[in-house]
C-alpha positions as CSV (number, residue, x, y, z in Angstrom):
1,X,0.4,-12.1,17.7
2,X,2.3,-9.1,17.8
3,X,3.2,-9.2,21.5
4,X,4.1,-12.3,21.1
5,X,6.5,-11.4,18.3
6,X,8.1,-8.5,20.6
7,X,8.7,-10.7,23.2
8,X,10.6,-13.3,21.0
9,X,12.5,-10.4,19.8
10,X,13.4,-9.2,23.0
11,X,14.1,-12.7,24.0
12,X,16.7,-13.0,21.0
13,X,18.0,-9.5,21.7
14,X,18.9,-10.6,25.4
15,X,21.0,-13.5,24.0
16,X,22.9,-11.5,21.8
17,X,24.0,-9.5,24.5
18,X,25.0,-12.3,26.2
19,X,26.8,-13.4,23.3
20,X,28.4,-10.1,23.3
21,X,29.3,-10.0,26.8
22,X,31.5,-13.3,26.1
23,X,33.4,-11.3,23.4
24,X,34.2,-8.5,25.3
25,X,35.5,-10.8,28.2
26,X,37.3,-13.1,25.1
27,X,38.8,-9.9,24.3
28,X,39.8,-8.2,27.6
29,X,41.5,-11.7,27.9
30,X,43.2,-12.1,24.7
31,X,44.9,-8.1,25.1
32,X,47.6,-9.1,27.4
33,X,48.7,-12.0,25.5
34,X,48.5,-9.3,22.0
35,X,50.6,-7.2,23.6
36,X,53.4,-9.5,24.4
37,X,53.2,-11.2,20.7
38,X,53.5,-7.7,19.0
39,X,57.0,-8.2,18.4
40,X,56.5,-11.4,17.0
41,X,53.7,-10.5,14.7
42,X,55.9,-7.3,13.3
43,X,58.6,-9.9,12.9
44,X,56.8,-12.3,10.8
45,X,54.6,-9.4,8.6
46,X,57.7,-7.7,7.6
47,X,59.5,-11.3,6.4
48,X,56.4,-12.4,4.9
49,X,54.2,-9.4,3.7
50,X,52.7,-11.6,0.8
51,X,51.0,-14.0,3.7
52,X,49.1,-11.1,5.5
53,X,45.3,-11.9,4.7
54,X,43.1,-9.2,3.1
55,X,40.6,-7.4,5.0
56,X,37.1,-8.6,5.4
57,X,34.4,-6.9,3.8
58,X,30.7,-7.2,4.3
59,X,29.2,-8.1,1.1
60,X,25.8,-6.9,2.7
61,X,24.2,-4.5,0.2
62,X,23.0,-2.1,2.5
63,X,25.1,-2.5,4.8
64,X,26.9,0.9,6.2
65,X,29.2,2.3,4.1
66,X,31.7,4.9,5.5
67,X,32.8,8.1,3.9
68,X,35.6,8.4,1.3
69,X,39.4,8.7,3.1
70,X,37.7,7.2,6.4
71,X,39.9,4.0,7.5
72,X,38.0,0.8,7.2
73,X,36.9,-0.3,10.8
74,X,39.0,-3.2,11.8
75,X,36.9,-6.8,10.8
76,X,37.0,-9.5,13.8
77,X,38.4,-12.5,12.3
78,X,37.3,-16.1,13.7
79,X,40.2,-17.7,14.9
80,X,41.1,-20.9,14.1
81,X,42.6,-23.7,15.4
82,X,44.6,-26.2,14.4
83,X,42.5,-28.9,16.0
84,X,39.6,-29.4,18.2
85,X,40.3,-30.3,21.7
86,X,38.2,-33.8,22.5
87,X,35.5,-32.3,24.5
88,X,34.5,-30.0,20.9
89,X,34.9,-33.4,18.9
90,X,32.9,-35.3,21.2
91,X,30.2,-32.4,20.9
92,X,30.5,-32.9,17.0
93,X,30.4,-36.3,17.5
94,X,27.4,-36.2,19.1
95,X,25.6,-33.9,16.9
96,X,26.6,-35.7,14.0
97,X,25.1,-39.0,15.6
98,X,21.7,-37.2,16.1
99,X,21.6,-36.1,12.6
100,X,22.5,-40.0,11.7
101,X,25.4,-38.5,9.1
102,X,28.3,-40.7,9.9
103,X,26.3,-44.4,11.1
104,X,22.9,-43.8,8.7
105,X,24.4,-46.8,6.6
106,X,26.7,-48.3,8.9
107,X,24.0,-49.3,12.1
108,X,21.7,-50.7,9.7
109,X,20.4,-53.3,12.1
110,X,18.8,-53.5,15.7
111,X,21.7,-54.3,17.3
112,X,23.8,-51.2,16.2
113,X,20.7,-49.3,16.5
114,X,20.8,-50.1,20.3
115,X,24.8,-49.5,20.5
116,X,24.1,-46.2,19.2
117,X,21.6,-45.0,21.5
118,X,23.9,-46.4,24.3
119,X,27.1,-44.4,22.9
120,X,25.1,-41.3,22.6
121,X,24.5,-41.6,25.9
122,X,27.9,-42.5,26.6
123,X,29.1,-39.3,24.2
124,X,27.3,-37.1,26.5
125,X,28.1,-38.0,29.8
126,X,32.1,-38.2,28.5
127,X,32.2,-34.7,27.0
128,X,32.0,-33.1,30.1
129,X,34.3,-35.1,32.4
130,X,36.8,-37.0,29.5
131,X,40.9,-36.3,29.7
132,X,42.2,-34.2,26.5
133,X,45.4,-36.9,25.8
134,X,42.8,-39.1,25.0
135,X,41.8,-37.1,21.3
136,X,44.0,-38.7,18.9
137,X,42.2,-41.9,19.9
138,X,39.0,-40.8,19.0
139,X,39.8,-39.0,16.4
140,X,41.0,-42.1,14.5
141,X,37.9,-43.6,15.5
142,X,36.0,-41.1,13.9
143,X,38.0,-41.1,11.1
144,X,37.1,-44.9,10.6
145,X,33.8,-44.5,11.0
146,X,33.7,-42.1,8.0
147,X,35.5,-44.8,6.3
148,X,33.1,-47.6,6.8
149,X,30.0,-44.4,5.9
150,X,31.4,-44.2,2.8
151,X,31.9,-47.5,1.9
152,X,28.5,-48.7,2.8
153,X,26.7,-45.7,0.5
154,X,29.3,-47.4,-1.7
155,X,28.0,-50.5,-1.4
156,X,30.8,-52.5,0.3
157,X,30.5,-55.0,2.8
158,X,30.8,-53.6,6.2
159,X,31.0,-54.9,9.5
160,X,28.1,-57.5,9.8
161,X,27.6,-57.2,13.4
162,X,26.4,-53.6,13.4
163,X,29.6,-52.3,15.6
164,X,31.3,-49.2,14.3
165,X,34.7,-48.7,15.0
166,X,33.4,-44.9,16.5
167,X,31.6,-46.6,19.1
168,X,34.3,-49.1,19.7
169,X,36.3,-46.1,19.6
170,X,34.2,-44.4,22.5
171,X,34.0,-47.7,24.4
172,X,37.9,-48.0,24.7
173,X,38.0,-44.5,25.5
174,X,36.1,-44.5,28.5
175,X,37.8,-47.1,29.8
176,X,41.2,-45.9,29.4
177,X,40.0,-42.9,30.7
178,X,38.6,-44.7,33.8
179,X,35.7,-41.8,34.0
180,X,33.3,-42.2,36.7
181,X,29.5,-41.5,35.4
182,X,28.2,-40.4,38.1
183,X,25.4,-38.2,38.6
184,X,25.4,-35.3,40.3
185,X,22.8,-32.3,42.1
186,X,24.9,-29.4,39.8
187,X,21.8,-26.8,41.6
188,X,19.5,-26.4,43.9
189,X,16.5,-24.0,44.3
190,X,13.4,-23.1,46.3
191,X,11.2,-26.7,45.3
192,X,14.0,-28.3,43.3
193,X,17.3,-29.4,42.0
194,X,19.4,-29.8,38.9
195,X,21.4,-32.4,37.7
196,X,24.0,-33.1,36.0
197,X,23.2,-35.4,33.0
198,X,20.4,-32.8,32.6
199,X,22.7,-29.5,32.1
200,X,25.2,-32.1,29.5
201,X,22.9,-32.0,26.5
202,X,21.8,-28.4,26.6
203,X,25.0,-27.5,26.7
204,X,26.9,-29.5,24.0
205,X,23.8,-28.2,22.0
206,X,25.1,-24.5,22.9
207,X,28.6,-25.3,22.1
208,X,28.2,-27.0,19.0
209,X,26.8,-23.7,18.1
210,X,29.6,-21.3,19.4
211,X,32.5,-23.8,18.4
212,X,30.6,-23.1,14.1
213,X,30.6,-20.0,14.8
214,X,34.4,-20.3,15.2
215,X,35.1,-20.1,19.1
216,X,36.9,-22.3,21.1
217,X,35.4,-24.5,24.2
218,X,38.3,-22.9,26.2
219,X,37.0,-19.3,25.4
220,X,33.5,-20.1,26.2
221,X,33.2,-23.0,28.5
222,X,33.0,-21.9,32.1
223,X,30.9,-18.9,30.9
224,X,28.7,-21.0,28.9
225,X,28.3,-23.7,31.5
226,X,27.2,-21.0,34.0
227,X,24.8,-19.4,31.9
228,X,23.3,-23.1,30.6
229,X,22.4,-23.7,34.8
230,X,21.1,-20.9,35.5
231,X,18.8,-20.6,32.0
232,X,17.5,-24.5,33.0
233,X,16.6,-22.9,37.2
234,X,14.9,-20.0,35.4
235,X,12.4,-22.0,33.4
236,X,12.1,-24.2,36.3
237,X,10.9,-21.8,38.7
238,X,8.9,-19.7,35.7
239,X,7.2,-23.3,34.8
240,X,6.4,-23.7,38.6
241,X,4.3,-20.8,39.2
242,X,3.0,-21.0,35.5
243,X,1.4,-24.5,37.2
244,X,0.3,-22.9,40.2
245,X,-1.3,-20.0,37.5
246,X,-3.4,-22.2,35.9
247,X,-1.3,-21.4,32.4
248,X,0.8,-24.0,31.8
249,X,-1.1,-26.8,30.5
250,X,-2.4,-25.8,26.7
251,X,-6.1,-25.7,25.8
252,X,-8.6,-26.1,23.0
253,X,-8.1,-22.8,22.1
254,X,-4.4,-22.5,22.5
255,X,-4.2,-25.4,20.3
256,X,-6.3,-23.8,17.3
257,X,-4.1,-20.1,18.2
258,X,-0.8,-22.3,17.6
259,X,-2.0,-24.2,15.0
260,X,-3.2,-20.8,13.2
261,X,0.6,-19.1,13.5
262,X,1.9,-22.1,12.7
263,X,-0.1,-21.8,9.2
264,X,1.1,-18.2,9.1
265,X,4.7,-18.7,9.8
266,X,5.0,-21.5,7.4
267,X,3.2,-19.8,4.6
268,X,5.9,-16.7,4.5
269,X,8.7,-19.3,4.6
270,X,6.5,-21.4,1.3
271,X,6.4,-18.1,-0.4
272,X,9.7,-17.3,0.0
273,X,10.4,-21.1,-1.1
274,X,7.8,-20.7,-4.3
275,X,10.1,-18.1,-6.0
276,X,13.4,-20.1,-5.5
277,X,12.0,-23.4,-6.8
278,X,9.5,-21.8,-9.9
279,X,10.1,-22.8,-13.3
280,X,8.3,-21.5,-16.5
281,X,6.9,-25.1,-17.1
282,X,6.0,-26.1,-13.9
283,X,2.2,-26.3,-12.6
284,X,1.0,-24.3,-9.3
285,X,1.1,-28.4,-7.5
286,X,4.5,-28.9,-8.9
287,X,5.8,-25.4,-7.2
288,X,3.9,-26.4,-4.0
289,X,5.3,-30.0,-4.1
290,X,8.6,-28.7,-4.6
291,X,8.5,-25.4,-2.2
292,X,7.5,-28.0,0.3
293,X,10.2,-30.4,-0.3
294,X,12.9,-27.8,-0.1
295,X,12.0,-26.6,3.1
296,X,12.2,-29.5,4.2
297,X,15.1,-30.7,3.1
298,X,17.3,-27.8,3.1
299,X,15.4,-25.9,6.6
300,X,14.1,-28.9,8.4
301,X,10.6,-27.4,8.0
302,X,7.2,-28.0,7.7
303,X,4.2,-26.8,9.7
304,X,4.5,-29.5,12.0
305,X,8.0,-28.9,13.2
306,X,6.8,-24.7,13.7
307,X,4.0,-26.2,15.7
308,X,6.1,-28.2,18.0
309,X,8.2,-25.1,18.6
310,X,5.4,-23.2,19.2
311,X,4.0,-25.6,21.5
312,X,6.9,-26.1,23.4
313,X,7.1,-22.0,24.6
314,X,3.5,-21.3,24.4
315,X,2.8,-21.6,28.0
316,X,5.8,-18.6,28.5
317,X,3.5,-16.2,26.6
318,X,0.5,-17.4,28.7
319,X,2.3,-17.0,31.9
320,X,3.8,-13.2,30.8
321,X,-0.3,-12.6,29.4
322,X,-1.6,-13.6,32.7
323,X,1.1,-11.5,34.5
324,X,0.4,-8.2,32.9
325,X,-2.9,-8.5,32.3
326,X,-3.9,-5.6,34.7
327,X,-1.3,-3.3,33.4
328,X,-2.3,0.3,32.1
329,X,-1.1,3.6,31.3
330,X,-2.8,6.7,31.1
331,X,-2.1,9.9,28.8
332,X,0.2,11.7,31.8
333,X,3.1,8.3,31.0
334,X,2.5,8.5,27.1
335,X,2.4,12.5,27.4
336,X,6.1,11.6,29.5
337,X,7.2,9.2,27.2
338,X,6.5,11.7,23.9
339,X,8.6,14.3,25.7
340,X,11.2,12.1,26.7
341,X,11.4,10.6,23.4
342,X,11.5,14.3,21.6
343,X,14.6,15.0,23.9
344,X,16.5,11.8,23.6
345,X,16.0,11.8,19.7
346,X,16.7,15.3,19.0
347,X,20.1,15.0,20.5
348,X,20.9,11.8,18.8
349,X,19.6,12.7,15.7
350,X,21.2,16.0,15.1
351,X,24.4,14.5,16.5
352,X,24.3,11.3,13.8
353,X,22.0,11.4,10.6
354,X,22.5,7.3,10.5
355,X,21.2,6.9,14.6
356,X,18.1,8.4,12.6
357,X,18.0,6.1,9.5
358,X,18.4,3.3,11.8
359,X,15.6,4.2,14.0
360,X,13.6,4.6,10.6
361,X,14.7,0.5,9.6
362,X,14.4,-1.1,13.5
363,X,10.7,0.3,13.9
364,X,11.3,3.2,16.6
365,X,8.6,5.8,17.1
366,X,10.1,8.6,15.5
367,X,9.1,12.0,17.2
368,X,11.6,13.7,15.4
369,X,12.7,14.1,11.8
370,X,15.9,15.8,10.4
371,X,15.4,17.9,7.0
372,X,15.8,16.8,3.2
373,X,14.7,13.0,3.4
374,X,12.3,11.4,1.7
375,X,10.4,8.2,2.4
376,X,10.3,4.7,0.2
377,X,9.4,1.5,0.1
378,X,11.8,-0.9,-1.8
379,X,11.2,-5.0,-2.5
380,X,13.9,-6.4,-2.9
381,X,14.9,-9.9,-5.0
382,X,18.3,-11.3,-3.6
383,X,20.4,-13.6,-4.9
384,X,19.4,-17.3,-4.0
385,X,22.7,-18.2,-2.5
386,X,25.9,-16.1,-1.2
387,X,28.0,-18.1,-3.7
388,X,26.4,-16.1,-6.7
389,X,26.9,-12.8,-4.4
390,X,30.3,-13.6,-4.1
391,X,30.7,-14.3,-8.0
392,X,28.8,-10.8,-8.8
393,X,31.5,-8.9,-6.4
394,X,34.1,-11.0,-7.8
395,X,33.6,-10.0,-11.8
396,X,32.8,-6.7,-11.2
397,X,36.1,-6.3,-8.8
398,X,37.5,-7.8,-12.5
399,X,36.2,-5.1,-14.5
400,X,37.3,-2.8,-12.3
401,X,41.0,-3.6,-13.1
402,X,41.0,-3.8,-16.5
403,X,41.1,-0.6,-19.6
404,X,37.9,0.2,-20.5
405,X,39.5,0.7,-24.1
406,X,42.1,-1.7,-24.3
407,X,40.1,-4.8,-22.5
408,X,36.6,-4.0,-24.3
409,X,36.2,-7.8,-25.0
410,X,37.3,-9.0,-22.2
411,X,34.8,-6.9,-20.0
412,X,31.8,-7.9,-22.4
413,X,32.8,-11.3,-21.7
414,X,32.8,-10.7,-17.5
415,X,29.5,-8.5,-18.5
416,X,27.6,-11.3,-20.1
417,X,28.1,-13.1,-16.7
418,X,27.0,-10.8,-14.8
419,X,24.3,-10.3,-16.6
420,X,23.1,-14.2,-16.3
421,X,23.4,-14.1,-12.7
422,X,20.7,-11.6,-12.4
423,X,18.9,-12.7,-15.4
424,X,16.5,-14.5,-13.2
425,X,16.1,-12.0,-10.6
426,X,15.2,-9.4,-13.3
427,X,12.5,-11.6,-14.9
428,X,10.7,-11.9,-11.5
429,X,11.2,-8.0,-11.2
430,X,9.4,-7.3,-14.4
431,X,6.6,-9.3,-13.8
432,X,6.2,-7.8,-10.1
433,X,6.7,-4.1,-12.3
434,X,3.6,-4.8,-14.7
435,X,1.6,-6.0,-12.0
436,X,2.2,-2.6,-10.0
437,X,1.5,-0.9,-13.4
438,X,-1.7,-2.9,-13.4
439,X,-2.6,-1.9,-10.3
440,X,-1.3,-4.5,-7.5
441,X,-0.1,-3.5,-4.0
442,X,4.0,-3.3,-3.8
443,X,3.9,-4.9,-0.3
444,X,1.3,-7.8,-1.2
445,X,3.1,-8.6,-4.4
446,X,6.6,-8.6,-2.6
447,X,5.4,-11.6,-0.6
448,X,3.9,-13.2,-4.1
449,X,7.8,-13.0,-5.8
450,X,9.3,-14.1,-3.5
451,X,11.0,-10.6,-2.3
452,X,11.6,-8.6,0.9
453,X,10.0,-5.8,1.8
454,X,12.2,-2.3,3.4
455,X,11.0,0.7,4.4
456,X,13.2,3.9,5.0
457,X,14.0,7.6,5.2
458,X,16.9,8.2,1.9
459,X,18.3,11.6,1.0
460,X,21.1,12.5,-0.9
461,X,24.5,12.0,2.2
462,X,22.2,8.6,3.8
463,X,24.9,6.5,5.3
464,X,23.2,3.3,6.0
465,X,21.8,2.8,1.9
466,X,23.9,2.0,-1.0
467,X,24.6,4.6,-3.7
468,X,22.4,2.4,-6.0
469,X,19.5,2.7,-3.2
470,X,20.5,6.4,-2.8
471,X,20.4,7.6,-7.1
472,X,17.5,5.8,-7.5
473,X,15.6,6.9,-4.4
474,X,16.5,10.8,-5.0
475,X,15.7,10.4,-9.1
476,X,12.2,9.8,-8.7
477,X,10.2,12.8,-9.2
478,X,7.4,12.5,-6.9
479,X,5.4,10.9,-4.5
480,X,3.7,7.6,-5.7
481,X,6.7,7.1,-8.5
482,X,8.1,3.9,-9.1
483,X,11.6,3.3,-10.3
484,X,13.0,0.6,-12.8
485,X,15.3,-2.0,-11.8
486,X,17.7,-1.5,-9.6
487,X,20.9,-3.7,-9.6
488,X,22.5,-4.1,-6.0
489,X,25.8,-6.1,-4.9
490,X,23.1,-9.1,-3.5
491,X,20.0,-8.8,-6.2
492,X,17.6,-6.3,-7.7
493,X,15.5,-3.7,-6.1
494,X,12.2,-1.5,-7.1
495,X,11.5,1.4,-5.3
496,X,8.7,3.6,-4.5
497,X,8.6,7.0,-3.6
498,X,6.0,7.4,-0.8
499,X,6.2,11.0,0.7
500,X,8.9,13.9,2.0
501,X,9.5,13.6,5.3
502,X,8.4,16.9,6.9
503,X,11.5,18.3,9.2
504,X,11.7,18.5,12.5
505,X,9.0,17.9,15.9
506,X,6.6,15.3,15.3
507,X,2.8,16.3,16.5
508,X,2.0,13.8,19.4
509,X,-1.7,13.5,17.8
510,X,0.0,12.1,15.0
511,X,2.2,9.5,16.8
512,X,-0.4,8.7,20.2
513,X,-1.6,5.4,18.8
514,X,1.9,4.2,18.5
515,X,3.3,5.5,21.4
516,X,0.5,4.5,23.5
517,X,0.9,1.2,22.0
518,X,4.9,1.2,22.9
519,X,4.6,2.8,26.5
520,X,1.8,0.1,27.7
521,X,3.6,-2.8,26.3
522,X,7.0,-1.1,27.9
523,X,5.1,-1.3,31.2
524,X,4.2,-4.6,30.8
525,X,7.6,-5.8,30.5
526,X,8.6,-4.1,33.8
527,X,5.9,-5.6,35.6
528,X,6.9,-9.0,34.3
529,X,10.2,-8.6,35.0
530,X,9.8,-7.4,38.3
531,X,7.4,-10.1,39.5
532,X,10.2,-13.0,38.0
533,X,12.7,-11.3,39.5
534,X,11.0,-11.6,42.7
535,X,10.6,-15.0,42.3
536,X,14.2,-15.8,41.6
537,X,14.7,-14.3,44.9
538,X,12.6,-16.0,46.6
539,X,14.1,-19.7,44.9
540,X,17.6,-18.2,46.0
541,X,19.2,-20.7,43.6
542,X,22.5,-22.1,44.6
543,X,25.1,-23.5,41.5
544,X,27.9,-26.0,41.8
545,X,29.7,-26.1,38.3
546,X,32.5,-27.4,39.7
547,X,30.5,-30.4,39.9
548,X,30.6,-31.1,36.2
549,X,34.6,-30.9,35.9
């Protein structure tokens, strides 16, 4: 299960650089126009200094902090628009017709039920190929299908028909439009083709996401529609040759291996849930009931939907299994690896004390250690939403500003709120405390309150902890010491002193097993990527996304 882990993560890690990638070309493109609007922008900050927005700060609690008289690195705003162009509403549109928010109570019988399924359709096919000076249209037909929302959970009469102005909306639009849905091969590949209506739903799925996350279609839309193509041809030809391996189709004992993670997965999110939703006068099947519920309601979770994920990527892990199964290393790589390792980190380290703290957090092999750290384990109890973060920052920032003399009253008054906020969090603590003190495991009784587990190399100048982490870390006395309570800017932490770090090379006895372990899977990955790669070749896909304009 651990490979399989590794590969996810390396999955996700290859999407965020592709997600980078599109904001360094966002960026290259938006310099030129900067540079001409300088004058402008120094025009209206000096007329109207009171406007200029304050800087953005990451209310993260360990999040990196930098040293005192060091300028604040500049924080990337989201930009905003003033409206969403048609083909972004269309894609809300859409979404918000799968989730069944806007026509839940207005297509309440079979015949808006089919007029639904037909407009979703419709929705799809039009947000690729439908003319912009058609958005105030819709967006008044969206607006009226709020209306009539509304006033059925109000329990108005609505239209009895089942018709919602939005799809009457989308109906007029397409033929004002006069849009041809056609079809189209968008790419072709060795064994196969693409279409059109297949790239549309995967990719309003996409931009839904990057239009939240505050782009624009026009920033991302020809890269994104690139990227959707040739991610559909890749499982295409990978799902191929998984069929001709024997690996695609799932088994009996697949089955009981997904079904078993599943279990896993789902238990860690329950846990997690547990602590959120306990009362002191609730019963163990009330806290289950309700830990279920909320998942469900607030995630979209249960161990179902985890299988079904599973399920639907299983046969990738099979296929990379049945691809690497052969590979090996022997000591001469891991004796190369160690060396290569010792030289890389020793020159980063010694050149940046937080590339080394880092490397502690993310799980590298460490091979070499700088002098005067110390290592702990910390659990840590957050704050159950960022609202009550925010709240925390926001009275102690009030504090702050007042006379500790002078505004004694009022401070005890912003004090006692503080105090309720992590009044909770500090109960939880307490009990996780006595059961340490009574014997219990810091790592298995995180998971039973609800906490998170860290585990890092602190000394004194750390740049990636928190003064809070940092005091309490270097106050313990010695190895196996537990601290109190420790108030952060997002919750409470305990910490436990676990050993000093001795400075400088690592023994390779001491780190073989994990190296080993790092190099073979390492080589893995290269055979699998050379063997795809090879394949992609061979398919020699061709794309037309000029097609979908």
């Amino acid at each position: 299960m651990g490979e399989r882990k590794e590969r996810r993560l390396r999955r996700e890690a290859e999407a965020a650089a592709e997600r980078d990638r599109i904001e360094q070309e966002k960026a290259a493109q938006e310099q030129p126009e900067a540079e001409e609007a300088q004058p402008e922008q120094a025009a209206v900050q000096e007329a109207a200094p009171e406007q200029q927005g304050e800087a953005e700060t990451d209310h993260r609690e360990n999040a990196p902090r930098r040293a005192p008289g060091e300028e604040a690195a500049p924080v990337r705003k989201r930009r905003r628009r003033a409206k969403i162009n048609l083909q972004a509403a269309v894609v809300l549109l859409v979404f918000a017709l799968l989730m069944g928010v806007v026509l839940g109570y207005v297509l309440g019988r079979s015949a808006g039920e089919t007029r639904a399924k037909e407009a979703e359709a419709k929705l799809a096919e039009l947000s690729v190929t439908i003319e912009p000076q058609q958005q105030a249209q819709l967006e008044q037909s969206a607006e009226q299908a709020n209306e009539e929302a509304l006033a059925a959970l109000a329990g108005e009469q609505v239209s009895s028909d089942g018709d919602s102005s939005l799809l009457m909306g989308v109906e007029d639009l397409s033929g004002a439009a006069d849009v041809q849905l056609t079809d189209e091969v968008v790419a072709e590949f060795g064994g196969g083709e693409l279409m059109a209506s297949e790239v549309i739903e995967e990719y309003n799925a996409r931009l839904a996401c990057y239009m939240f996350e505050g782009y624009s279609e026009e920033e991302v839309s020809e890269t994104l529609l690139r990227e959707v193509m040739e991610d559909m041809v890749f499982e295409r030809v990978l799902e191929a040759h998984a069929r001709e391996l024997g690996v695609y189709e799932l088994t009996a004992a697949d089955e009981q291996q997904i079904a078993a993670e599943a279990q896993q997965r789902y238990e860690e999110q329950l846990s997690y849930a547990r602590s959120l939703v306990r009362t002191g006068e609730m019963s163990d099947a009330e806290v289950e009931a309700a830990a279920q519920s909320y998942l469900l309601e607030s995630e979209g979770v249960n161990q179902a939907s985890i299988e079904a994920e599973l399920r639907a990527s299983w046969w990738m892990d099979k296929l990379y299994d049945a691809l690497t199964a052969n590979v090996s290393v022997g000591s001469g790589e891991i004796m190369t690896a160690y060396n290569e390792a010792l030289a890389d980190q020793k020159e980063r380290f010694l050149a940046s004390a937080e590339d080394y703290e880092a490397a502690q957090i993310s799980g590298e092999v460490i091979v070499y250690n700088l002098p005067g750290y110390r290592r702990v384990k910390m659990v840590g109890l957050s704050f159950d939403s960022f609202d009550a973060m925010t709240a925390v920052d926001e009275l102690n920032a009030q504090i702050a500003a007042l006379d500790a003399s002078a505004d004694a009253e009022q401070i005890a008054e912003l004090q006692a709120q503080i105090d309720a906020y992590y009044a909770p969090l500090e109960e939880k603590a307490n009990e996780l405390l006595q059961s340490m003190t009574d014997g219990g495991d810091m790592e298995s009784l995180s998971s039973q309150y609800g906490g998170e587990m860290e585990e890092g190399c602190v000394c004194a100048d750390s740049s990636l902890w928190t003064q809070e982490i940092i005091d309490a870390a270097m106050a313990l006395a010695a190895p196996g010491d537990v601290s109190g309570i420790v108030r952060t800017g997002d919750g409470v932490y305990i910490l436990q002193y676990v050993e000093d770090v001795p400075e400088g090379t690592v023994a390779m006895s001491e780190v073989y097993d994990a190296l080993s372990a790092q190099t073979q899977e390492t080589a893995r990955y290269l055979a699998y990527e050379t063997q795809i790669n090879a394949w992609m070749e061979e398919a020699d896909p061709k794309y037309y996304p000029e097609r979908m304009q």
